[in-house]
C-alpha angles and dihedrals in degrees: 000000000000118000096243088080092051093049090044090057094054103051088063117175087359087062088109099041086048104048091047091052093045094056090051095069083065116027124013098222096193092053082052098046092051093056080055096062088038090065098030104032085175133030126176103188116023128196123191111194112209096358094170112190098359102263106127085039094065095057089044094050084046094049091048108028096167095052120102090238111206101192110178139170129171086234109105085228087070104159097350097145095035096134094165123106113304099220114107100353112112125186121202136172103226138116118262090237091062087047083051108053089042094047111029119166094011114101119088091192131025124192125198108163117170101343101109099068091058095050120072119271083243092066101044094089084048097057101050099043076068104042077054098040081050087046117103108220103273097021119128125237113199117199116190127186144147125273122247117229157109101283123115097245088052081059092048088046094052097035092053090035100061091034089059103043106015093223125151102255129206113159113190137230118258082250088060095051105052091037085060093039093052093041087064111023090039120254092279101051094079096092096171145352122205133187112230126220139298094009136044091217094077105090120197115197110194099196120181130229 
């Protein structure tokens, strides 16, 4: 069992607080959802792909309070810690490529933030075939991850990363990831990168339908 269950038991009724204030040693979430809505000042239908425990969802739900938010992960504790509005937010367990082949063409924004480099190099093309097949023409997808390189909090993300899950972890170079991104979304399609706070290893691609 990774250590991150055993962490999440103890904190008891302070697992959100905590969790909250432990990510954002390493990504602000509010700074990255508002270069979101920078890019995407409106969204309809919105998929998150690997949304975990629901962090990243709530801000979404709070940034575009009117959108029907899909927010999905293969782990059973989809969603567990959402404590944003209920409405029209909606967790699931399932696979993007199910989402995919049932929903093709009907997401306006797509949202996949530090999931590939828990998932095997073999899958990554997978993945994002789907994130594109979900995508509406003109909607942006946004892939965040973290950067891979020499610099002491690479080495913390990496360290506390593989302690807490025990996945196998491989982050990419910038280089990587575009080189993925454009191998599946065309070379176009990138329309922006941003670094997100506090530090310059989280990458945001903003990549356009």
């Amino acid at each position: 069992m990774a250590i991150g269950a055993f962490l999440r038991r103890i904190c008891g009724p302070y697992e959100h607080r905590v969790s909250e204030a432990y990510r954002s040693i390493y990504v602000h979430l509010d700074d990255f959802v508002a270069g979101i809505r920078e890019s995407q000042p409106e969204a309809h239908r919105i998929l998150e792909i690997g949304c975990g425990e629901g962090a990243v969802t709530e801000r979404l739900a709070a940034a575009y309070p009117q959108a029907e938010i899909l927010a999905i992960d293969i782990t059973p504790r989809v969603g567990r810690l959402y404590r944003g509005p209920a409405g029209k937010v909606s967790f699931e367990q399932v696979a993007v490529q199910d989402v995919a082949r049932k929903r093709p063409g009907q997401f306006d924004l797509i949202v996949l933030a530090d999931v590939l480099h828990h998932a095997p190099p073999s899958l990554h093309d997978e993945l994002l075939a789907s994130a594109k097949a979900a995508l509406a023409a003109g909607g942006l997808f946004v892939f965040k991850d973290g950067e891979r390189d020499f610099t002491p909090i690479h080495g913390m993300c990496y360290a506390s990363d593989r302690l807490l899950t025990g996945d196998r972890i491989r982050f990419m170079s910038a280089t990587e990831m575009r080189e993925r991104l454009d191998s599946v979304f065309g070379a176009a399609a990138i329309e922006a990168v941003a670094r997100v706070a506090p530090w310059n290893n989280n990458l945001a691609f903003m990549v356009r339908g």
